[in-house]
C-alpha positions in Angstrom: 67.3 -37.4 19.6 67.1 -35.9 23.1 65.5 -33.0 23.9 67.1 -30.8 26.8 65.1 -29.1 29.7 66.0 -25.6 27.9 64.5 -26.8 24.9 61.1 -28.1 26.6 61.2 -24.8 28.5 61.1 -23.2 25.3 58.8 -25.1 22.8 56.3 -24.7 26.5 56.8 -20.6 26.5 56.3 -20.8 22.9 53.1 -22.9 23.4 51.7 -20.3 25.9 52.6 -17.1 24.4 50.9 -18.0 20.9 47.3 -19.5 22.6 47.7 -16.1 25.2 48.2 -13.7 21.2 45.4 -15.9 19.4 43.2 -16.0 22.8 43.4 -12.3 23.2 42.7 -11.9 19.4 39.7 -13.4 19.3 38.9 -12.0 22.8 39.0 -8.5 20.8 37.1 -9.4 17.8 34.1 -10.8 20.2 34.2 -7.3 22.6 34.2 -5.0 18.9 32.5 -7.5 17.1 35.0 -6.9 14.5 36.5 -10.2 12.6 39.1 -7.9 11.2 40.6 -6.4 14.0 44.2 -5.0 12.2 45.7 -5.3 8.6 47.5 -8.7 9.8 44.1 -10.8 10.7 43.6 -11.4 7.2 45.6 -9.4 4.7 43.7 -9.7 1.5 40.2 -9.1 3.4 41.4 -5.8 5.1 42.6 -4.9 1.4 39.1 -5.4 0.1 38.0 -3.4 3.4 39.9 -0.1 2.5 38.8 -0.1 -0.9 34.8 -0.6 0.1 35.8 2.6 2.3 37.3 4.2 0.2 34.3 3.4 -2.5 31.5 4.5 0.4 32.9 7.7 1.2 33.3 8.9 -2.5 29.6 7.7 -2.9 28.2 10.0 0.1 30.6 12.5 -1.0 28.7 12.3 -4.5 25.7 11.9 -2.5 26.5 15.6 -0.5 27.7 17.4 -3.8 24.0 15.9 -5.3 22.0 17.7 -2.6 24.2 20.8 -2.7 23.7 21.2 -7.0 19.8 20.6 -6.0 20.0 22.9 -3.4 21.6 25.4 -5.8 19.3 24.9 -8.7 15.9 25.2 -6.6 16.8 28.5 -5.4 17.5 29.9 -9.0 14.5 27.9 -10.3 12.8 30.2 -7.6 14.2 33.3 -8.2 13.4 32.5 -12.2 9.9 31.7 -11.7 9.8 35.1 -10.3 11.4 36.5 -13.5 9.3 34.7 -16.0 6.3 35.8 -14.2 7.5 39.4 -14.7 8.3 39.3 -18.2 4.8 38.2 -18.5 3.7 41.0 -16.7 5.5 43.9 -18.6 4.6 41.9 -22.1 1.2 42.8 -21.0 1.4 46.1 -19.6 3.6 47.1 -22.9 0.8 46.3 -25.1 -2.0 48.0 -23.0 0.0 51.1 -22.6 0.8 50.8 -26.4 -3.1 51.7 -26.7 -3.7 54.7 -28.7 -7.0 55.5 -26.2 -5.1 56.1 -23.1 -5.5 58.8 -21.2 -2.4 60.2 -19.7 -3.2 59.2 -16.6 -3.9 55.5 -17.2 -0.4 55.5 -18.9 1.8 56.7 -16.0 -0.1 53.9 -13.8 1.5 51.4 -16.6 5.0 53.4 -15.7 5.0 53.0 -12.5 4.3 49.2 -12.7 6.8 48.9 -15.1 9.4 50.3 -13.4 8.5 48.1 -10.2 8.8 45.1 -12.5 11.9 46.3 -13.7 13.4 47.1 -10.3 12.1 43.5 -9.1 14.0 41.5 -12.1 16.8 43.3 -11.5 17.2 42.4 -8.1 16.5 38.5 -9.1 19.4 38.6 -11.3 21.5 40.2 -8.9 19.8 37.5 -5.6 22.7 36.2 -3.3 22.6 33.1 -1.6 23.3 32.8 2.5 27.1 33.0 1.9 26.8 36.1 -0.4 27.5 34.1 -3.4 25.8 35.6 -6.1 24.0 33.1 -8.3 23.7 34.0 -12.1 27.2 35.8 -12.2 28.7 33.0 -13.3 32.1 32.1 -11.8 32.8 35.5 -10.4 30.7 34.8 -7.7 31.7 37.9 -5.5 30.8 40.5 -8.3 27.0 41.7 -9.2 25.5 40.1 -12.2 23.9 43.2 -13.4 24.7 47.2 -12.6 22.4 49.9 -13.4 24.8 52.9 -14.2 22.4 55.4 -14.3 23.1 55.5 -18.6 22.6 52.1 -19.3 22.7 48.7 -17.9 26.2 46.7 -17.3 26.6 42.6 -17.7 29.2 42.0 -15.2 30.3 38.5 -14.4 30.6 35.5 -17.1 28.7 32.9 -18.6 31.4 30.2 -17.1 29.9 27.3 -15.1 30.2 25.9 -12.0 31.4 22.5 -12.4 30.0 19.9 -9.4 31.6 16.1 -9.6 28.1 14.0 -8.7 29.8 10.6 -9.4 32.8 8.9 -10.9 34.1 11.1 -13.8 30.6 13.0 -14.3 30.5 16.8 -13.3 27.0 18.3 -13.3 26.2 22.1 -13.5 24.9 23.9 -11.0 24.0 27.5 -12.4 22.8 29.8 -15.1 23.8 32.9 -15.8 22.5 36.5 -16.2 24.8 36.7 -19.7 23.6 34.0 -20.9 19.9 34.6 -20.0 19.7 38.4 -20.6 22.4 39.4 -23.5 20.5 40.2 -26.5 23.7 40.8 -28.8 26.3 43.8 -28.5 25.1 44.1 -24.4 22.4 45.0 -24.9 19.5 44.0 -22.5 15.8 43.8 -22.1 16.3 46.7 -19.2 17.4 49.5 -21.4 14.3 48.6 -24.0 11.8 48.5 -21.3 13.8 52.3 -20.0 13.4 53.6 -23.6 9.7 52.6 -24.0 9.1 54.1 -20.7 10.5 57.5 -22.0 8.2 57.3 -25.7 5.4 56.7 -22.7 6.3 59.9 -20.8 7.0 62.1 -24.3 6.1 59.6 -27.4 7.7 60.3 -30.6 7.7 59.0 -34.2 9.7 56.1 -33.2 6.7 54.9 -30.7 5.6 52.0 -32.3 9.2 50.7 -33.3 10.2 50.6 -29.3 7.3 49.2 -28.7 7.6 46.4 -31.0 11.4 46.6 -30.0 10.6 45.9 -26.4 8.3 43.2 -26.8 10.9 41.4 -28.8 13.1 42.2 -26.3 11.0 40.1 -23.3 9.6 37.2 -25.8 13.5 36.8 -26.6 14.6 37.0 -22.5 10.9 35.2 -21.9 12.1 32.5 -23.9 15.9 32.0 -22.4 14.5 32.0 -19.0 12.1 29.4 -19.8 14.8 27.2 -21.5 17.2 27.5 -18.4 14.2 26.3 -16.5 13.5 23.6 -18.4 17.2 22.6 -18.6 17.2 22.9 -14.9 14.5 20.6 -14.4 16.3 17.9 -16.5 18.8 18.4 -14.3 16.8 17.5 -11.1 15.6 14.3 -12.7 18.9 13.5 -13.2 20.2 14.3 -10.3 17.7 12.0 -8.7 18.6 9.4 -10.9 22.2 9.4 -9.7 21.4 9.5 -6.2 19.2 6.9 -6.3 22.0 5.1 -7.9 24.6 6.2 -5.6 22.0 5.1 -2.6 21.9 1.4 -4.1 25.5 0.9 -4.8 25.9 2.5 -0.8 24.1 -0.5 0.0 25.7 -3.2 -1.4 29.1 -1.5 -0.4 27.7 -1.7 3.0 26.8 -5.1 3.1 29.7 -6.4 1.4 31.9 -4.5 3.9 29.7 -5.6 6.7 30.0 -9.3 5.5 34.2 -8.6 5.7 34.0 -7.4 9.2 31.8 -8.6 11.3 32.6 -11.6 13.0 30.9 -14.4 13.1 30.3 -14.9 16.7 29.8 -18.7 16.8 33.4 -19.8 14.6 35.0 -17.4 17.3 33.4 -19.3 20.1 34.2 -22.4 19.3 38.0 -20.3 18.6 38.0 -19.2 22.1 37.3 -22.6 23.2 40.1 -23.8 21.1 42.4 -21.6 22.9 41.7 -21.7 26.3 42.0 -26.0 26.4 45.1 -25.3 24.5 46.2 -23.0 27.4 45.2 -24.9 29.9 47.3 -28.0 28.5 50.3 -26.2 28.0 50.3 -24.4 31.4 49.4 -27.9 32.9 52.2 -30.1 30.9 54.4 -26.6 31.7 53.9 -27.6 35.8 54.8 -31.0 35.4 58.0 -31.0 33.7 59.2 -27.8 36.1 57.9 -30.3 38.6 60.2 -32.9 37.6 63.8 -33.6 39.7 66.1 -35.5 38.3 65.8 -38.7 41.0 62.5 -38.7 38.9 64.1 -39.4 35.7 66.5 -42.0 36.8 
């Protein structure tokens, strides 16, 4: 069978335009360092590739939602100490000023440091964060935990949690929540028993020594919620921990797996480039001497 000038002119072009495609390919990958350089290089690989992404962002996204729950938790773990340390306080001013040998004096000192306590736990339970979210009002984030109406004390938001996804199918809360921590039953609160033992100290009645046994219950009952959301919490950070450290591992072995998919291995592609370039060179070479040719030549 003959071949035709067209047809040697063609298989040549052919020749040179796929050495010029896979000599600038694997001039790319050597300049980026990248073996997989678009989906075509190796279609399965770059596959695997967007799945590793897709499995390393999701793990630093975990990673991000971790340190935001800790964040979260830390600052009401703070705000709780406070409290606990204040219930302590009023159990013990309670029982001094319940002493039948105090003067009148000695007992409005205990009032006024009651009331401060007061004032100060009421603010903890109503403590924003630096957005204004408020953090024991459950999901209703924008409204006050607790209101002092001037007759009583109001429970305002819910005892819903907020709900943080810290890896694949696991959610992790990231609050407590004044209803949960201060409703005694019915609404009623360790605030209005510490107000009503405050008024037997300032006019005592026959009912003295029920509200003061009433308000101690009151604070060993709130005592002991605010000390069970802080141990909760702290189970919370260990397991938090846990995760990330998890998370941190598995980010590493995505990493290197990926890295093992993309980078190019720099002495394969040199000996590519190599490859290509003689290939060039023989083509454009046997391309000059047929053009070269006359036809006196080939009789």
């Amino acid at each position: 069978m003959r071949i035709s000038d067209t047809q040697f002119s063609q298989m040549m072009l052919a020749s040179l335009s796929k050495n010029n495609v896979g000599l600038g390919q694997v001039m790319q990958q050597m300049s980026t360092g990248d073996r997989l350089t678009k989906l075509s290089d190796d279609p399965i690989d770059s596959i695997k590739m967007l799945n590793l992404n897709r499995e390393g962002s999701a793990l630093v996204q975990y990673q991000d939602n971790i340190a935001n729950v800790k964040t979260t938790l830390s600052s009401q773990e703070a705000y709780l100490n406070t409290a606990s340390e204040s219930l302590r306080s009023l159990r013990d001013l309670v029982l001094w000023g319940a002493n039948g040998t105090m003067t009148t004096a000695d007992r409005q000192g205990i009032i006024s440091e009651m009331e401060s306590l007061k004032d100060g736990m009421l603010s903890t339970f109503n403590a924003q964060d630096e957005e204004g979210i408020y953090l024991f009002s459950g999901t209703l984030t924008n409204t006050q935990s607790l209101t002092d109406t001037g007759a009583g004390y109001t429970l305002n938001g819910n005892a819903d949690k907020r709900l943080v996804t810290v890896a694949k199918g696991v959610t992790m809360e990231s609050n407590v929540t004044a209803q949960e921590l201060l409703d005694l039953g019915g609404g009623a609160t360790v605030f209005q028993k510490i107000d009503d033992l405050i008024a037997e100290f300032k006019a005592p009645t026959a009912n003295f020594r029920t509200e003061v046994d009433a308000t101690v219950a009151a604070i060993d009952d709130t005592y002991g919620n605010v000390l069970g959301a802080l141990t909760d919490m702290g189970g919370r950070h260990n397991n938090l921990d846990l995760m990330s450290e998890g998370h941190a591992d598995n980010k590493l072995f995505v990493d290197k797996v990926e890295g093992d998919l993309k980078n190019l291995d720099y002495a394969e592609a040199s000996v590519r480039l190599s490859n290509y370039m003689s290939a060039l060179q023989a083509t454009q070479a046997s391309f000059t001497k047929i053009n070269d040719l006359s036809l006196f030549d080939r009789l």
